[in-house]
N, CA, C and O of each residue as an XYZ file, in Angstrom:
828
protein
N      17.858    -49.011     65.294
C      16.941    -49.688     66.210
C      15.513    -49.597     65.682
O      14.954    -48.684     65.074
N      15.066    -50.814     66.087
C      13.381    -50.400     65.311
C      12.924    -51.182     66.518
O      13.200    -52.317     66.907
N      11.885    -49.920     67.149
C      10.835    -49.778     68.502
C       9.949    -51.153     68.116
O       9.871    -52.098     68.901
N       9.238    -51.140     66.695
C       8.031    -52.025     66.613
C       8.481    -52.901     65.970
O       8.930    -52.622     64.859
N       8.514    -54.177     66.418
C       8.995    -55.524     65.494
C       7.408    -56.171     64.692
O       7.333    -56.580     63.534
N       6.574    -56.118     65.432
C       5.214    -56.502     65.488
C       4.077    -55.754     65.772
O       4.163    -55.162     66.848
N       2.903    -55.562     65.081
C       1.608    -54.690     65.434
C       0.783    -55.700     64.939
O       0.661    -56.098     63.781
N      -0.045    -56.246     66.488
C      -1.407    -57.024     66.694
C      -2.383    -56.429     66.476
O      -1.962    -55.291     66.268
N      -3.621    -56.405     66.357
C      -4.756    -56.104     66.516
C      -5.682    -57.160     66.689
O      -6.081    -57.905     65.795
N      -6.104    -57.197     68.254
C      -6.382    -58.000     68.880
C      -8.526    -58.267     68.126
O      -9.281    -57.516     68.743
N      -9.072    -58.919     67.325
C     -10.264    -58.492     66.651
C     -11.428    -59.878     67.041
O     -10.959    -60.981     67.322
N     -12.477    -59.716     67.021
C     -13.476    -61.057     67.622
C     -13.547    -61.991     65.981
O     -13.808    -63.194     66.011
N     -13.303    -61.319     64.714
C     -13.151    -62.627     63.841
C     -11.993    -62.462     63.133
O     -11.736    -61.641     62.253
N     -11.221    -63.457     63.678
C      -9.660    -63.188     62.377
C      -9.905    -63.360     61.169
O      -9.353    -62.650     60.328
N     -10.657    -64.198     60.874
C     -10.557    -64.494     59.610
C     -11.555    -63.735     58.222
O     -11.398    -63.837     57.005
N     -12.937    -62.721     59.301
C     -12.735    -61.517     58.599
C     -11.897    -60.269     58.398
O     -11.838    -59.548     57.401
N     -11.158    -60.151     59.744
C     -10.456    -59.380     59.522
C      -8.914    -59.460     58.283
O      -8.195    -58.610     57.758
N      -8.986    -60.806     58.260
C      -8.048    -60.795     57.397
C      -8.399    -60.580     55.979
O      -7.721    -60.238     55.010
N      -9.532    -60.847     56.113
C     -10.138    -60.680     54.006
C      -9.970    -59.137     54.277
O      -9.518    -58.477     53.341
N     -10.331    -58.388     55.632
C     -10.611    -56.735     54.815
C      -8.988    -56.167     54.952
O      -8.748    -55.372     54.043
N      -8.034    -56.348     55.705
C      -6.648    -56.176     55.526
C      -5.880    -56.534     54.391
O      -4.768    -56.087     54.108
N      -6.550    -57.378     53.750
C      -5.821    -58.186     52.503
C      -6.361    -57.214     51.323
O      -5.725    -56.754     50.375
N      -7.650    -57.050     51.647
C      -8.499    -56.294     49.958
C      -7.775    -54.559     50.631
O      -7.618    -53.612     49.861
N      -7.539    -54.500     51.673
C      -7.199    -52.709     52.154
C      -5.925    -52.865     51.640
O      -5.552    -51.834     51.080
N      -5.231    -53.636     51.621
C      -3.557    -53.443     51.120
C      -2.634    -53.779     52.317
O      -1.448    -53.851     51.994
N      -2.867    -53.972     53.460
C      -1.928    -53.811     54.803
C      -1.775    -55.332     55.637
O      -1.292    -55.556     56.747
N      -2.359    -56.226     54.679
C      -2.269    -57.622     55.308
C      -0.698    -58.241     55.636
O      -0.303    -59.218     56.272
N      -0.205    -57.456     55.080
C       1.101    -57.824     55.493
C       2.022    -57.510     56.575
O       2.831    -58.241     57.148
N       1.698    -56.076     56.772
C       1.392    -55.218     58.389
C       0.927    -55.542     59.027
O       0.957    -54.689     59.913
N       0.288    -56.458     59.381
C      -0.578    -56.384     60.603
C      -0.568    -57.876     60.881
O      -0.487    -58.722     59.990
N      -0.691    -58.241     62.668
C      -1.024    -59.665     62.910
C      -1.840    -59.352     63.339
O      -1.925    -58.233     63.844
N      -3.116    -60.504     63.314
C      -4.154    -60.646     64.100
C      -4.100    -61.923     65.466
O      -3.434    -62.943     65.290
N      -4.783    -61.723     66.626
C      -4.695    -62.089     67.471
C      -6.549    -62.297     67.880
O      -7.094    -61.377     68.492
N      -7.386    -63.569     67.474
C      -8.730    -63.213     68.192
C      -8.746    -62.879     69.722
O      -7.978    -63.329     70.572
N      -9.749    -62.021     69.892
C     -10.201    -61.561     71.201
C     -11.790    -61.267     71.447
O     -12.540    -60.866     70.557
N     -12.252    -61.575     73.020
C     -13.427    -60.723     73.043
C     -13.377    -59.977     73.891
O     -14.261    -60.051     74.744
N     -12.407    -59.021     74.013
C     -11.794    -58.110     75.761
C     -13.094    -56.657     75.335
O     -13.130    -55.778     74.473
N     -13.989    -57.069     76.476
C     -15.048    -55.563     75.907
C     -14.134    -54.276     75.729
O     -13.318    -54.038     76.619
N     -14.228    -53.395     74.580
C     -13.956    -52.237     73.977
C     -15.136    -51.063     73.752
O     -16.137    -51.437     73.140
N     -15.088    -49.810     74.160
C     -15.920    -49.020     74.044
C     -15.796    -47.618     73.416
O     -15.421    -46.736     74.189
N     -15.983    -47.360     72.471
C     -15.289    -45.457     71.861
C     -14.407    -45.428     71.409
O     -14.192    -46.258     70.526
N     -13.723    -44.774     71.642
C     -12.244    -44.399     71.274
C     -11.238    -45.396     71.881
O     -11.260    -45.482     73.109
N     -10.360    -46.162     71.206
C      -9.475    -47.086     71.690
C      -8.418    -46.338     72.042
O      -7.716    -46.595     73.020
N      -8.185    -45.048     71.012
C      -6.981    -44.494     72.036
C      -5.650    -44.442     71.271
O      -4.595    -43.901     71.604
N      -5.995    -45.226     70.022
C      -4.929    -44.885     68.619
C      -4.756    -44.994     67.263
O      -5.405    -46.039     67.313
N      -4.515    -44.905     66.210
C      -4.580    -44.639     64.858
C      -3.322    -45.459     64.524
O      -2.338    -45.700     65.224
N      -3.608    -45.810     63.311
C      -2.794    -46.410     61.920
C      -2.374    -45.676     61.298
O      -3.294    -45.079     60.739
N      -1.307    -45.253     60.976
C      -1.322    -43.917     60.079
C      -0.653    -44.527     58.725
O       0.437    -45.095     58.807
N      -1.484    -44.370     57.192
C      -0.537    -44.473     56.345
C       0.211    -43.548     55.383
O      -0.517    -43.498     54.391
N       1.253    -42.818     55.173
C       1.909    -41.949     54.735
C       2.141    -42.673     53.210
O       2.948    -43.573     52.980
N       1.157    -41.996     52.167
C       1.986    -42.296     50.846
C       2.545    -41.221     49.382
O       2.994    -40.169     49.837
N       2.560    -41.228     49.027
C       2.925    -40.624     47.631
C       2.084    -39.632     47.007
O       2.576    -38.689     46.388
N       1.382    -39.724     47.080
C       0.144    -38.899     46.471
C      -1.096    -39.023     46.610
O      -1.541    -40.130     46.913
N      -2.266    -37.531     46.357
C      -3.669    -38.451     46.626
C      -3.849    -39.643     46.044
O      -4.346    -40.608     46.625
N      -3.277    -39.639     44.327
C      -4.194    -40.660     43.776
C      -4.239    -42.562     44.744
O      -5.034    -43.481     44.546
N      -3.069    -42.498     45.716
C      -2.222    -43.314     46.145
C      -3.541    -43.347     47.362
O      -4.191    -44.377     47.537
N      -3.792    -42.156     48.094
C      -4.386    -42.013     49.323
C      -6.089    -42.634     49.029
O      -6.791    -43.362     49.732
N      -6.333    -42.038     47.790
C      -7.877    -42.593     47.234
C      -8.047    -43.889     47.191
O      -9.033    -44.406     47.717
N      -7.108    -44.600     46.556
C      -7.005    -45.904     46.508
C      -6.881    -46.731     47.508
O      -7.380    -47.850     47.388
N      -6.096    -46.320     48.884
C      -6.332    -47.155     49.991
C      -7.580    -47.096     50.275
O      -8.394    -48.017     50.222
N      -7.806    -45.655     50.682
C      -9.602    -45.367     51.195
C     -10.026    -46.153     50.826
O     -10.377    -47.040     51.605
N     -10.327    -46.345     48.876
C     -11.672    -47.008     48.331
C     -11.367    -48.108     48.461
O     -12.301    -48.903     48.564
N     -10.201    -48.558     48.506
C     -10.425    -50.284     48.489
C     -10.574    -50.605     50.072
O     -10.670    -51.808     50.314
N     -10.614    -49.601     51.361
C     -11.168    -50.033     52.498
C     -12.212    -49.780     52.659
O     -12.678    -50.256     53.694
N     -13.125    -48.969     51.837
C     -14.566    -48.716     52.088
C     -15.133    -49.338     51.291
O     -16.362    -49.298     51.353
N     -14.325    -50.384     49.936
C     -15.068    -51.297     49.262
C     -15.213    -52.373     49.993
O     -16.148    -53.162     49.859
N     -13.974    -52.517     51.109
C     -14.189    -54.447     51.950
C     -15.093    -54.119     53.325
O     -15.517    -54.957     54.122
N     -15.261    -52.739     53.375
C     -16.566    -52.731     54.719
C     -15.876    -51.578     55.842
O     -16.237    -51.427     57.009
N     -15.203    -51.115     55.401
C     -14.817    -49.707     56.608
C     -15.782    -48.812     56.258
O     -16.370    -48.609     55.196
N     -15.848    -48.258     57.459
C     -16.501    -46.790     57.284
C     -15.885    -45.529     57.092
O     -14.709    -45.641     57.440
N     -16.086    -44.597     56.774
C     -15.536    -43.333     56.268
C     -15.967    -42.321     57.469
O     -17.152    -42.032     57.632
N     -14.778    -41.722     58.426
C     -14.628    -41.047     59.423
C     -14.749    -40.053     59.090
O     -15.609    -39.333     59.598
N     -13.902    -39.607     58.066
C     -13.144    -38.154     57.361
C     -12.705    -38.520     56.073
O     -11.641    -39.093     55.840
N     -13.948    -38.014     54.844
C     -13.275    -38.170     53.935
C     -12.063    -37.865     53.038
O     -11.440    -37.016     53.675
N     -11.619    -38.032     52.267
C     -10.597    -37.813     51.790
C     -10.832    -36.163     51.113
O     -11.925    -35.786     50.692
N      -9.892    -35.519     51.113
C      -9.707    -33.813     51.218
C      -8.481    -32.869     51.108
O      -7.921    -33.325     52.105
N      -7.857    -32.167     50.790
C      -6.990    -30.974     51.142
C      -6.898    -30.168     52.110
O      -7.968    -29.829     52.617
N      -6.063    -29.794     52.488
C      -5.370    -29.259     54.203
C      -4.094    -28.124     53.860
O      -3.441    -27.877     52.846
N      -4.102    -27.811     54.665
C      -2.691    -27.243     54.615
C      -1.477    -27.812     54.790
O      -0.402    -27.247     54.592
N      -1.696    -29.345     55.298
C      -0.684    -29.791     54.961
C      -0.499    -31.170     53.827
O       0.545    -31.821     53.811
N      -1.486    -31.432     53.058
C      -1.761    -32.212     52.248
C      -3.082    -32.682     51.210
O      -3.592    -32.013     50.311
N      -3.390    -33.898     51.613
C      -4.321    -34.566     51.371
C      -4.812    -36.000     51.970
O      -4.371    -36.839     51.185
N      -5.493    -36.618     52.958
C      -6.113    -37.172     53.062
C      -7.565    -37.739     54.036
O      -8.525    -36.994     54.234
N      -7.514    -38.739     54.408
C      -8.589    -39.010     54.838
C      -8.336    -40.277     56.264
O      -7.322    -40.931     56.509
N      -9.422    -40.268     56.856
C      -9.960    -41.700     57.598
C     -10.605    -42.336     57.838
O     -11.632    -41.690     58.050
N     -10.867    -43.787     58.059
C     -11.814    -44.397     57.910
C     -11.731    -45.416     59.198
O     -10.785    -45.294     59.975
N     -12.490    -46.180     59.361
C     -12.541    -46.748     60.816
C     -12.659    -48.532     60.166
O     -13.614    -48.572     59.390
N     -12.075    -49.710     60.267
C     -11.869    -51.026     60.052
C     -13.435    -51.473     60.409
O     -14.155    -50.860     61.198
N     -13.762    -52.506     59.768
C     -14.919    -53.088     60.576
C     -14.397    -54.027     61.819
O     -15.321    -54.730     62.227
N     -13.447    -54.183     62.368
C     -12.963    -54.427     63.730
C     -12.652    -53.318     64.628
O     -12.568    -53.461     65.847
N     -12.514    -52.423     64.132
C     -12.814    -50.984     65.353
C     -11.664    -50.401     65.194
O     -11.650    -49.409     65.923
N     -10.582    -50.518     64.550
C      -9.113    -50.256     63.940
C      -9.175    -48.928     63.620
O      -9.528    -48.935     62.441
N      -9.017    -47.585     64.031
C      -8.663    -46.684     62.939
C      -7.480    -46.266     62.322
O      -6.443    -45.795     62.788
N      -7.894    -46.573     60.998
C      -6.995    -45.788     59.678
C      -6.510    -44.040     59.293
O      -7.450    -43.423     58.792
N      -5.751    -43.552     59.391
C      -5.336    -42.437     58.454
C      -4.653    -42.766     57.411
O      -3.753    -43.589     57.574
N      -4.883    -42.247     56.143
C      -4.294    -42.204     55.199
C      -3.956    -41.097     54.763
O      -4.883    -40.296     54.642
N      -2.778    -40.692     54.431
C      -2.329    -39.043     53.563
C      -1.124    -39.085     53.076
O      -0.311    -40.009     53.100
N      -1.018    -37.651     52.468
C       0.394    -37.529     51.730
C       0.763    -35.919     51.848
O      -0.143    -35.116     52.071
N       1.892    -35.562     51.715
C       1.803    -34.276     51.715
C       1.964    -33.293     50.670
O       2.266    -32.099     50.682
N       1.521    -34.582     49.259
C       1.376    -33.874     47.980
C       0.240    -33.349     48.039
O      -0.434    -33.696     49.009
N      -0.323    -32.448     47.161
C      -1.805    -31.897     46.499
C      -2.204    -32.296     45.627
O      -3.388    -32.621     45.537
N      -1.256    -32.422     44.581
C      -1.799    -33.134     43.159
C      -0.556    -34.088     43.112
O       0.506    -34.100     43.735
N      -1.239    -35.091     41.874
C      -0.972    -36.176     41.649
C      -0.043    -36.104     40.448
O      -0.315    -35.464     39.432
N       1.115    -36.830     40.641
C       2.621    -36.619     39.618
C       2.906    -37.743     39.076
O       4.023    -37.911     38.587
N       1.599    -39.096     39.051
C       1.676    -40.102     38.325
C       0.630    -40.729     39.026
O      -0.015    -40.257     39.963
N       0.472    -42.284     38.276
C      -0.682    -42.865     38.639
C      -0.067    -43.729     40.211
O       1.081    -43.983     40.576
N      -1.496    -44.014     40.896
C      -1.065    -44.002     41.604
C      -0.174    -45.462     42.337
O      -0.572    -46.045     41.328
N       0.271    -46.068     42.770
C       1.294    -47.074     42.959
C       0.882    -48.188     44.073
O       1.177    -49.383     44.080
N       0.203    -47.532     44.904
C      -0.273    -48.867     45.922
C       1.031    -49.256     46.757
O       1.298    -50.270     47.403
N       1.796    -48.002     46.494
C       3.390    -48.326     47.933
C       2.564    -47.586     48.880
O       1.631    -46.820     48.635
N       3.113    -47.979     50.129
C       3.125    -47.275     51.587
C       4.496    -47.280     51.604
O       5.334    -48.168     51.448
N       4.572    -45.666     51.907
C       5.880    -44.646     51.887
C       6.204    -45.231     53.814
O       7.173    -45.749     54.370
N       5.282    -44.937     54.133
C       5.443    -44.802     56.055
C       4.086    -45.983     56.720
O       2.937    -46.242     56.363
N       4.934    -46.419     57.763
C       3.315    -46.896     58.225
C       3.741    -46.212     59.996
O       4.881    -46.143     60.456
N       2.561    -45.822     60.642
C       2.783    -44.850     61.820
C       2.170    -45.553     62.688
O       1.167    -46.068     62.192
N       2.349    -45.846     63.940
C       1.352    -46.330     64.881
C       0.897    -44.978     66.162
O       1.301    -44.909     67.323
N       0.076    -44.161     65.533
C       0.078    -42.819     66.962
C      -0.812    -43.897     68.039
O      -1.721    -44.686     67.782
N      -0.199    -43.595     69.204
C      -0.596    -43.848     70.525
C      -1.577    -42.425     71.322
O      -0.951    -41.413     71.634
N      -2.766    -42.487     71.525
C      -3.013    -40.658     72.425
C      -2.755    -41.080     73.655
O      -3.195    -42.062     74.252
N      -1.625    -39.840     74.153
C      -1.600    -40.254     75.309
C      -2.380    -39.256     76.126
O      -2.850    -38.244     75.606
N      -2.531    -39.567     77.529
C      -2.539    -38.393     78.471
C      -2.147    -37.174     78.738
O      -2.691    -36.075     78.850
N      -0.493    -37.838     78.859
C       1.036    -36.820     79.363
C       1.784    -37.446     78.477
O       2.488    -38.398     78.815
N       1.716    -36.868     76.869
C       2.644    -37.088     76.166
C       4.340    -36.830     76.395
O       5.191    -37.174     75.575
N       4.662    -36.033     77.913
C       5.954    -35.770     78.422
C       6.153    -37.085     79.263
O       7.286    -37.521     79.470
N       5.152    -37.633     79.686
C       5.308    -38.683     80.773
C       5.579    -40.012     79.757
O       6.578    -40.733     79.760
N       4.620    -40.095     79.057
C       4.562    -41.167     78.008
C       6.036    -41.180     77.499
O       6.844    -41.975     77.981
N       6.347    -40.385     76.620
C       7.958    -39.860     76.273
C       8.980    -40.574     77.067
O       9.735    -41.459     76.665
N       8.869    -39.904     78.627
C      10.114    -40.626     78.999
C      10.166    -41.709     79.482
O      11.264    -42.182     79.776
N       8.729    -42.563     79.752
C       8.605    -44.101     80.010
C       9.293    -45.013     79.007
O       9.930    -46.028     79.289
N       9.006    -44.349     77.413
C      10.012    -45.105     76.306
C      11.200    -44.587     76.289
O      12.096    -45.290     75.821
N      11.476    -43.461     76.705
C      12.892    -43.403     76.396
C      13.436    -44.255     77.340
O      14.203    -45.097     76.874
N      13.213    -44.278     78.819
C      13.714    -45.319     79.745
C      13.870    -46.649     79.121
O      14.914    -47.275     79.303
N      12.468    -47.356     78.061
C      12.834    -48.620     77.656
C      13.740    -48.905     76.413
O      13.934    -50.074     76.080
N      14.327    -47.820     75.684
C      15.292    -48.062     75.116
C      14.845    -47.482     73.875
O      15.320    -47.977     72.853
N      13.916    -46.405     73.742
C      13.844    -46.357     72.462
C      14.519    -44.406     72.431
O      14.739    -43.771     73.462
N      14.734    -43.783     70.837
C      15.187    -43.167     70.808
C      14.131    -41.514     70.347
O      13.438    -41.701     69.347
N      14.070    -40.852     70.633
C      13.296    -39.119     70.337
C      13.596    -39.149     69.152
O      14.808    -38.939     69.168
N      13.080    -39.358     67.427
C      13.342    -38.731     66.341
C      12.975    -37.221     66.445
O      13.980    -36.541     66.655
N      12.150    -36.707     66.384
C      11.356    -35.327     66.227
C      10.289    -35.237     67.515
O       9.435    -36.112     67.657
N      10.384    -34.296     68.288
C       9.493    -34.010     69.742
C       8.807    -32.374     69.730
O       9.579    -31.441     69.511
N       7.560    -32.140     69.939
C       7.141    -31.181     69.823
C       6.313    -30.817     71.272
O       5.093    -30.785     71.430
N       7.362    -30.559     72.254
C       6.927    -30.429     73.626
C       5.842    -31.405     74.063
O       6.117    -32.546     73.693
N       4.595    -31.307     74.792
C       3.705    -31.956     75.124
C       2.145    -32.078     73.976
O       1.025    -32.041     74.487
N       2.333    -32.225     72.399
C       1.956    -32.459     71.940
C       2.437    -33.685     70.859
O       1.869    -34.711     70.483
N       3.471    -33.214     70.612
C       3.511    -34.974     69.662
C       5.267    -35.564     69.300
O       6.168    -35.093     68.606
N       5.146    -36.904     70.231
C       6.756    -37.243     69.951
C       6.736    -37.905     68.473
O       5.741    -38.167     67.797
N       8.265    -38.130     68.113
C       7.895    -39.524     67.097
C       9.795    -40.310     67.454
O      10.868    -39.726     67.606
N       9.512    -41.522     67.466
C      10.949    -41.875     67.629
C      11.570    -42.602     66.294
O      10.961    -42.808     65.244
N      12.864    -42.923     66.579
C      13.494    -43.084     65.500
C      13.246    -44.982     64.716
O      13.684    -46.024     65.201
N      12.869    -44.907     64.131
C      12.786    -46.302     63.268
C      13.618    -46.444     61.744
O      13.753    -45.434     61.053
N      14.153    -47.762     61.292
C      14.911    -47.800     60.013
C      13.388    -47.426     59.089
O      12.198    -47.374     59.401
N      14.153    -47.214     57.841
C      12.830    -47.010     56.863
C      12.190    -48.788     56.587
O      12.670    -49.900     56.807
N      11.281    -48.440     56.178
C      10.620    -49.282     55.799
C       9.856    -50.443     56.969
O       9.889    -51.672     57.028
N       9.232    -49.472     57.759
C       9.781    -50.271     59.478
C       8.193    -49.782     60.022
O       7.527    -49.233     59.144
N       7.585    -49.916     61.261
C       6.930    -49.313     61.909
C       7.119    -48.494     62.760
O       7.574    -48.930     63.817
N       6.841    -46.925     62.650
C       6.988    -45.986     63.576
C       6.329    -45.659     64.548
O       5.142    -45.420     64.328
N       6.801    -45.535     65.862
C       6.185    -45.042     66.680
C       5.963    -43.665     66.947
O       6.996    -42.995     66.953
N       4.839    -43.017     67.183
C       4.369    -41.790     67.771
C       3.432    -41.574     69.042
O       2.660    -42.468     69.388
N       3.484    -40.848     69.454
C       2.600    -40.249     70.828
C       2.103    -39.030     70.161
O       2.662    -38.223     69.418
N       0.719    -39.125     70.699
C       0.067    -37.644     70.099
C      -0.398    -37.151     71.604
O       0.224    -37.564     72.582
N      -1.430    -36.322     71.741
C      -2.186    -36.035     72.877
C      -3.593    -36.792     72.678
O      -4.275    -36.565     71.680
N      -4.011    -37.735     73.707
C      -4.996    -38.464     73.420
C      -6.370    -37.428     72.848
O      -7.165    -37.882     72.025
N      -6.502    -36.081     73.375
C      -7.335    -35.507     72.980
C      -7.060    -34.867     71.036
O      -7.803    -35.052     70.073
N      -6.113    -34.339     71.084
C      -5.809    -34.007     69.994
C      -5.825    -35.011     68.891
O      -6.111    -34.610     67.763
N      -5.571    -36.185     69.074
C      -5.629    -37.071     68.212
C      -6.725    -37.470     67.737
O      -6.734    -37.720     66.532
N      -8.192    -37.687     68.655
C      -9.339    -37.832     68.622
C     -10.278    -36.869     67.604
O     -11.257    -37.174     66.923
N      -9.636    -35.683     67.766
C     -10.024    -34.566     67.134
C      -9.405    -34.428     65.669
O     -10.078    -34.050     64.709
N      -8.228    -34.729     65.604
C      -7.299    -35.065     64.460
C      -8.379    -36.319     63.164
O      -8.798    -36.287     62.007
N      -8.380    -37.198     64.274
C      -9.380    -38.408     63.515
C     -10.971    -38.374     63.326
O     -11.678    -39.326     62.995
N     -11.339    -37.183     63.584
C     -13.337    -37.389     64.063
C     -13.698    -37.639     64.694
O     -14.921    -37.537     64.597
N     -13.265    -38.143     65.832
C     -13.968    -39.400     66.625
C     -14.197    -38.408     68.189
O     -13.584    -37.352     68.341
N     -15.148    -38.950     69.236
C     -15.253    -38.577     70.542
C     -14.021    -39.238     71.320
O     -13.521    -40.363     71.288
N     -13.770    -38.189     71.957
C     -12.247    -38.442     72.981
C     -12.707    -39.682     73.564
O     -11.882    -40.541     73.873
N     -14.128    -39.884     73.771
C     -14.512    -40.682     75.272
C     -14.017    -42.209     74.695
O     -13.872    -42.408     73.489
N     -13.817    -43.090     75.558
C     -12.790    -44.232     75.110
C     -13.112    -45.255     76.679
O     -12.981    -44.750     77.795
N     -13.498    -46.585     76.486
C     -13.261    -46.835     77.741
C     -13.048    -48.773     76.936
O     -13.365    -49.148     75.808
N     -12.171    -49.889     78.522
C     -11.887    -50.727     77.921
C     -10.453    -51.359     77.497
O      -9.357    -51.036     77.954
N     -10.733    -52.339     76.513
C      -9.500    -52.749     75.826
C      -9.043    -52.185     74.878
O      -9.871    -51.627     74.157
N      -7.824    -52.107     74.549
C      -7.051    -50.880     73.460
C      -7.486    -52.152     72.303
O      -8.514    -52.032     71.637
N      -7.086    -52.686     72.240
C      -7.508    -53.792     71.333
C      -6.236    -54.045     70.338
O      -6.310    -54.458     69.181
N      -4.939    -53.667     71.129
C      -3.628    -53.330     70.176
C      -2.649    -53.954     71.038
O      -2.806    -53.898     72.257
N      -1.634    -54.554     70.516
C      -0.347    -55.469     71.447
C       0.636    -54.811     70.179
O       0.409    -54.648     68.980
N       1.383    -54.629     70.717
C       3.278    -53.934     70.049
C       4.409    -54.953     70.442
O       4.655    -55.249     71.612
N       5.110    -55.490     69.288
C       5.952    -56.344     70.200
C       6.952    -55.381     69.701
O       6.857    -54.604     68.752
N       8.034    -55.601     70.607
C       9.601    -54.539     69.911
C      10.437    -54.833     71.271
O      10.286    -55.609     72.214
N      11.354    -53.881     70.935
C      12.403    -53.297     71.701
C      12.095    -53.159     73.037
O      13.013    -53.502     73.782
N      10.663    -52.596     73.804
C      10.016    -52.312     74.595
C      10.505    -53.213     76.055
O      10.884    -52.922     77.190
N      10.193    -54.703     75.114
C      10.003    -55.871     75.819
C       8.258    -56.116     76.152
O       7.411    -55.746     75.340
N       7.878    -56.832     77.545
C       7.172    -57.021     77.994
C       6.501    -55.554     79.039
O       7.075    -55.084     80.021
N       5.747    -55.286     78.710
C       5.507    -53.669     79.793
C       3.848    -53.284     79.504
O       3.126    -53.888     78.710
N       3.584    -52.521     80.065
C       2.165    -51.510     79.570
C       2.739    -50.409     79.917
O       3.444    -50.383     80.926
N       2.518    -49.174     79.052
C       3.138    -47.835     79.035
C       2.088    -47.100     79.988
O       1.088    -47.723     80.345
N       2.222    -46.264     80.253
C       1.109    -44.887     81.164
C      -0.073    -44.803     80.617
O      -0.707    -43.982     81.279
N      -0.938    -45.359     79.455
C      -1.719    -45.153     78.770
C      -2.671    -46.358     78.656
O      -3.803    -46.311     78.175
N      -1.938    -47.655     79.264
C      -2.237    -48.729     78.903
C      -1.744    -49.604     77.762
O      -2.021    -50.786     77.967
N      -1.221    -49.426     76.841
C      -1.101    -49.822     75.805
C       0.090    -50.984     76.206
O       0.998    -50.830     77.022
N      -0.215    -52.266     75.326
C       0.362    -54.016     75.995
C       1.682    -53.974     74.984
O       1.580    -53.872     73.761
N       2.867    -54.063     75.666
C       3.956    -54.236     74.880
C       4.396    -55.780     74.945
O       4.551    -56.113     76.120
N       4.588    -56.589     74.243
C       4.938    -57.760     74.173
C       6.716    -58.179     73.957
O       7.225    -57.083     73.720
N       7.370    -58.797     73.945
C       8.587    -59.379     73.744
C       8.111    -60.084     72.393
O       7.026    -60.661     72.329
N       9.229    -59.974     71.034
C       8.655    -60.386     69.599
C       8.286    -61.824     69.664
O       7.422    -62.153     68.852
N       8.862    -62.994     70.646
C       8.536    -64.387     70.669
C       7.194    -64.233     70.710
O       6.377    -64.503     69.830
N       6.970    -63.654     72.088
C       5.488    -63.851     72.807
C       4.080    -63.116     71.548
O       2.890    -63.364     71.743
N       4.470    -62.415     70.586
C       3.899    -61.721     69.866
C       3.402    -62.673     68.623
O       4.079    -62.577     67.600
N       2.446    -63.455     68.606
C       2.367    -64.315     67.740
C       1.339    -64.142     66.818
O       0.401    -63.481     67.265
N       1.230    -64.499     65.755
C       0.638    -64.177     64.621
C      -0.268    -65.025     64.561
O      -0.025    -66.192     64.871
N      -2.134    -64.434     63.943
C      -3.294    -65.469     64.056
C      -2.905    -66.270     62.190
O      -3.593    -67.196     61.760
């Protein structure tokens, strides 16, 4: 089963947003949908891209901070890897990482994973609103972070804690507004506990 058939990002110019998705690498991921629904702070969720190595993680960064993103959190070492985030010039935020340290070839320009974290409120509440709509628990870590099951090569869904995630990414928790994000999938038609707009894949249309 795969939760996400479609990920919108609802933006006021499609047709910049599409030059900086195209030069970032992810134009193929993503539909755009114009909008002007006022947005304020924190929207409330992250992009996550999971790849291969830093040299892999540098290369998304720079080619999104060469088409006009800003740099949240630069790129770095952790205890559990290496990377960074940066924020879209449509208000989109990016993670990029890997859970290599060093680099075991040049780097490739694959995306291993693409993640969609949601912050929720009541990541237990959030949880069982999707499990009710049909989707399945891959890995659950009590009331901090679900992830459900998707085929590879697919879009994954996650729930973080809206606060933790904020903190995870740089950014101030405070958030008010339009999410500025539509999901079409499995879901159907719904808004989850958080707000976030689930679409049916027809209704999910591409700018």
């Amino acid at each position: 089963m795969n939760p996400i058939d479609s990920l919108t990002l609802e933006v006021a110019d499609p047709r910049a947003a599409k030059r900086f998705y195209t030069a970032f690498g992810v134009g193929s991921r993503v539909r755009l949908r114009a909008s002007g629904a006022p947005s304020a702070g924190f929207r409330g969720f992250a992009v996550s891209l999971t790849v291969s190595q830093p040299a892999d993680v540098n290369g998304f960064l720079g080619a999104a901070l060469d088409a006009g993103a800003t740099s949240l959190k630069p790129a770095s070492k952790s205890f559990w890897g290496f990377g960074g985030v940066v924020q879209a010039p449509d208000g989109t935020i990016w993670k990029v990482a890997t859970s290599a340290r060093k680099d075991s070839a040049r780097a490739t320009g694959r995306i291993d994973r693409l993640v969609v974290l949601l912050g929720a409120a009541d990541v237990a509440e959030s949880r069982q609103f999707y499990v009710e709509h049909g989707l399945t628990v891959a890995r659950s870590f009590g009331r901090k972070y679900v992830e459900f099951e998707a085929p590879a090569d697919s879009v994954t869904l996650a729930l973080y804690g809206r606060r933790a995630l904020a903190k995870d990414l740089g950014v101030f928790v405070e958030g008010a507004g339009s999410h500025r994000l539509v999901l079409g999938g499995v879901a159907g038609s719904c808004t989850d506990p958080d707000g976030f707009a689930w679409e049916t894949v027809s209704m999910a249309a591409a700018s």
